[in-house]
N, C-alpha and C positions, 0 to 999 in steps of 0.2 A: 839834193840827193843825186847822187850817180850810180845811174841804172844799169846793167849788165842784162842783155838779154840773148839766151841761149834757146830759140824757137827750135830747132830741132826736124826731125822727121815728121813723116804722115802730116797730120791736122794739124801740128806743132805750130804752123806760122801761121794759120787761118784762127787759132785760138786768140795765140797774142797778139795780132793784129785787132781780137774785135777790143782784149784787153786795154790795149793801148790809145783805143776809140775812146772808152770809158774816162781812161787816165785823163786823155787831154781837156773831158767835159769838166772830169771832179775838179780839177787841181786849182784853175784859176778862183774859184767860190773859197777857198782854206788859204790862198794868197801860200801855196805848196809850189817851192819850185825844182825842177826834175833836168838831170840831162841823163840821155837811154843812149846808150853804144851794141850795135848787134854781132853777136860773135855767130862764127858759119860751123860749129863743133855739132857734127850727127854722124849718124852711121851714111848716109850718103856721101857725105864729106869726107869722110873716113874712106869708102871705097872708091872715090875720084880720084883723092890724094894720096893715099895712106896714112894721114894725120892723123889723131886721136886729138890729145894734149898732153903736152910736155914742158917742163917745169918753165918756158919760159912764160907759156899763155897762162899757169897758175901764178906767176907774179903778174901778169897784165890785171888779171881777175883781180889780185889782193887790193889794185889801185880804188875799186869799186867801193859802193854802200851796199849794195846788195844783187842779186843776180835773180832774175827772172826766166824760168825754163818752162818750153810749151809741152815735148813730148820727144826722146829718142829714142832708136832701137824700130824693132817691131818689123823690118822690113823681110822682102820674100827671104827665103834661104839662101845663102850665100855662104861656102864653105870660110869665107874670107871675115865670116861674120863669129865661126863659132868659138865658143870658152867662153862667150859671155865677154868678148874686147869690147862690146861700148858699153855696159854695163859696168864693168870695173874699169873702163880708161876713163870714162865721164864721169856717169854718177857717183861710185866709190870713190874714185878720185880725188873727186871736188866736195865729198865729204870726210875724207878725211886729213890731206891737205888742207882744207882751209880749217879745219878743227869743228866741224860742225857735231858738235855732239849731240843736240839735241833733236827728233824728229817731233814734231807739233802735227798733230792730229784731229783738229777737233772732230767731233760727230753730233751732228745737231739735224735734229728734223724741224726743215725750213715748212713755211706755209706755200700748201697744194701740192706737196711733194707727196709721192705714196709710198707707206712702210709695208714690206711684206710681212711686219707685225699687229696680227690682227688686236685691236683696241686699243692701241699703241698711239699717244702723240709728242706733240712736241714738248710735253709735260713731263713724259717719260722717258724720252732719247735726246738728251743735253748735256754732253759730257764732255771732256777732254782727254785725247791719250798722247802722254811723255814717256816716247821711245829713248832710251838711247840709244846714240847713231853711229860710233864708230868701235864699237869691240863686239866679242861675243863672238857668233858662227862667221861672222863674215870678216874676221880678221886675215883668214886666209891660210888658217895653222894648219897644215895637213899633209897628204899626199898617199902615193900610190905605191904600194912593191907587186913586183911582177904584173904591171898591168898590162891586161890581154890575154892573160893565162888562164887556167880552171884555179890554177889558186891567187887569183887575185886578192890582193888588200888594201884596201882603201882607210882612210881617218881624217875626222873634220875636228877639229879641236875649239871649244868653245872658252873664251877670253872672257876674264872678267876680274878686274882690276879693283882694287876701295877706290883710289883714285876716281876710276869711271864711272864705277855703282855712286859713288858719294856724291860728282858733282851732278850729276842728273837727276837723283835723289830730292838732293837739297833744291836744285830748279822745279821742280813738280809739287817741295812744298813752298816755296814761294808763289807759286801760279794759285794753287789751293786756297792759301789766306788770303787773296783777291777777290774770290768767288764766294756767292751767298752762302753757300753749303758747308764750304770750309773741309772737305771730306777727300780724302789721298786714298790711294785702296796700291797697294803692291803686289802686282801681278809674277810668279815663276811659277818653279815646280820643285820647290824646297825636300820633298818626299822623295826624290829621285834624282835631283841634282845637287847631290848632297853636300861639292865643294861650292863650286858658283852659286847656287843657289844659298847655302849659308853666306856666302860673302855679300851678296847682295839684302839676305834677311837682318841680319845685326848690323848694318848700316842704316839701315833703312830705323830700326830701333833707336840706334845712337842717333840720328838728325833728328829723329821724332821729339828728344827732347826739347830740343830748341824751338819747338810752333807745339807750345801745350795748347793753341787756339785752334790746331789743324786734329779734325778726325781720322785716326787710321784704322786700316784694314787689310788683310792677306787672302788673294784668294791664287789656290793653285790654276794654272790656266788655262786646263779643260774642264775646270766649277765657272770657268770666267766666260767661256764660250757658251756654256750654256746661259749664264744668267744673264750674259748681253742679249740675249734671243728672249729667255722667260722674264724678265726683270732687270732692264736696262737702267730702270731707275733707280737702279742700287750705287750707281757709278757719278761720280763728280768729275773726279779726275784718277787716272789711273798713271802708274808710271811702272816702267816693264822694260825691260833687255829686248836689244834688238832682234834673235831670231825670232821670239814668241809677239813682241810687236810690230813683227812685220805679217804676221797673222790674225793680231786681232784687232789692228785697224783695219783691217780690209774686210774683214766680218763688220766694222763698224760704220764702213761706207754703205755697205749692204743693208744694212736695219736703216741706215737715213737716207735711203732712195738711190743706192745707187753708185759706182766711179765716175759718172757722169756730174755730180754735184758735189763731191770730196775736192776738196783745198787742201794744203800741208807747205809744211815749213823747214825747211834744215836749218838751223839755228846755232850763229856761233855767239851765244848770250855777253859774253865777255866783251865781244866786238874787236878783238884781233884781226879778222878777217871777216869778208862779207859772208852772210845767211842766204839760203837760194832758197825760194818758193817755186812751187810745182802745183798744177792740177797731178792727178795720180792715176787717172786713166790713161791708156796708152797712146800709141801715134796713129792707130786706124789708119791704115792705109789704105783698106778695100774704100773707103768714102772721102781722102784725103783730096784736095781742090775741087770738092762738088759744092761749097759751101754748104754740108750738112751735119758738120758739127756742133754740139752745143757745147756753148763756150764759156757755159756758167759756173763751170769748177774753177778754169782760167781766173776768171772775172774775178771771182773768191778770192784764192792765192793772190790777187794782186792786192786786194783790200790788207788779208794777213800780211804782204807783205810790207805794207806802206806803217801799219800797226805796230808790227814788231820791232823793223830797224827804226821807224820812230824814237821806240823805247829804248833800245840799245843807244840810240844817238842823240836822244834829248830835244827831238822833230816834232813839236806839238802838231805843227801843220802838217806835217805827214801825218800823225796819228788822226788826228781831225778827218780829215782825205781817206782813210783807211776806216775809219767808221760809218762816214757818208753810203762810201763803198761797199760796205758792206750792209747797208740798211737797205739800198739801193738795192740789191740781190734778192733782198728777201721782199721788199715790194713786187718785185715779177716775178719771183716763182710762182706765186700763185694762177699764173696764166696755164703753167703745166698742170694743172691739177686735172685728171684723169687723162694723160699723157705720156707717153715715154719717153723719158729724157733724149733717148737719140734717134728718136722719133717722131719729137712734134709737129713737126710740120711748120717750122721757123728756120729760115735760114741762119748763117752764123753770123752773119752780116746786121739781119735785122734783129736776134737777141742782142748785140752789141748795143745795139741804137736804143733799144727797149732798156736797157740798165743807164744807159745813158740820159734818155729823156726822166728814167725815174731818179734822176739827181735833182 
């Protein structure tokens, strides 16, 4: 498997470095064999060179199995920084040139981790959430008349395609009839989004036909905010349009301890082009080379990662390698237990060696 790795700003190279401590312990045990190529694309990089990415380092990329990202962006203010250039030169970018449709979310409360849901455990926050990742608010449909003025007018145009709604749809009920539960829940706001939202609700009816073995369900997705908080265990797997799931995975990270322990996935299921995994917290710059990040969201997204392009590519050894990885994980969290994630009092160096030894 050929790895792409895009370490990034802040804590970005201190994460995937302890990652890549892990890599080297797991792989030789699953007889998994890997070569990793480091790309230098951050917002640092950006303001040295003026470089973002441009369509030739997106064919460099395509040559890959998959791409590995620590953390960019987040840096002090720099007018050279604003509109959001590394946010749509990198990340949108590279989601939606390589076609990554799908964001992969899981939320799972690991052991000794703590929920700020009181009587809450891992019994009751074990879900999945299937974003889709390239249409919808961040398409980019919009713009301004008279900006500046007292009569300004601004408009954001929200995209949503059967095409998109269908194949994300239908990826969310395939992941579903995998799981014990067998239960899909369709998260928008059909009451108020009465075109996109219809286009995405009668899709979602029409695939239903085909997995009479998958449970569904609708919930609008401020019923879905709260019931993540009052009754998470209402949820299997959810599947939800990208601006409303780029809000309630992050509520989702929150009930399972934290940005600090969220993994995630961009996912081009098809395999056209490689899938990028990410930890989902940011590049912390205020503690970046103090080795005092914790690197166990990292460590995650590399297990997901080795799981998913496994599947995509038919890499038993990778997925083997990517479960170890992941069992691994949840053997030491329990050392956190009544600790703050970026605050235990472990270096990032030594949780590396801690997932590590727990292979």
């Amino acid at each position: 498997m050929r790895i792409a790795t895009i370490a990034g700003d802040g804590i970005g190279p201190e994460v995937i470095s302890a990652a890549m401590q892990v890599l080297n312990t797991a792989a030789p045990g699953d007889g998994f064999q890997y070569e990793v190529t480091d790309f230098p694309f951050s917002a640092a990089h950006f303001l040295e060179t003026g470089h973002v990415l441009d369509d030739d380092d997106i064919a460099e990329l395509k040559k890959y199995d998959a791409i590995f990202l620590g953390a960019v962006g987040g840096l002090p203010n720099d007018p050279r920084l604003a509109g959001g250039v590394i946010e749509k030169g990198i990340l949108l970018k590279l989601r939606f040139e390589l076609d990554q449709y799908i964001n992969l979310r899981p939320v799972t409360l690991y052991p000794g981790i703590d929920t700020p849901l009181k009587d809450k455990t891992s019994e009751h926050i074990n879900f999945v959430c299937v974003r889709e990742n390239t249409e919808d608010l961040y398409c980019g449909v919009g713009g301004f008349v008279r900006k500046g003025t007292a009569q300004e007018v601004s408009n954001q145009t929200m995209v949503a395609t059967r095409f998109g709604a269908e194949r994300c749809i239908r990826y969310a009920f395939e992941l579903a009839k995998t799981r014990e539960r067998k239960q899909l829940t369709l998260v928008h706001k059909t009451n108020v989004l009465t075109f996109a939202g219809d286009t995405w609700f009668r899709t979602f009816k029409a695939v239903a036909e085909d997995y009479p073995e998958v449970t569904t369900d609708y919930h609008h997705v401020d019923a879905c905010c709260m019931y993540m908080v009052a009754k998470p265990e209402l949820y299997d797997v959810i599947v939800v349009p990208n601006m409303f799931g780029d809000i309630i995975t992050d509520l989702g990270a929150a009930i399972a301890g934290g940005m600090g322990i969220a993994s995630s996935g961009n996912l081009n299921p098809d395999g056209t082009a490689p899938s990028m995994f990410e930890p989902v917290h940011g590049s912390a710059p205020d503690i970046a080379g103090q080795n005092l990040a914790n690197p166990i969201a990292t460590i995650d997204s590399l297990g997901l990662l080795l799981r998913e392009t496994g599947r995509i590519k038919g890499d038993k050894a990778a997925i083997a390698c990517g479960e170890r990885i992941g069992a691994a994980v949840k053997a030491v969290t329990p050392k956190f237990a009544g600790k703050s994630l970026d605050r235990s009092g472990y270096g990032t160096d030594e949780i590396g060696k801690m997932v590590a030894d727990a292979l």
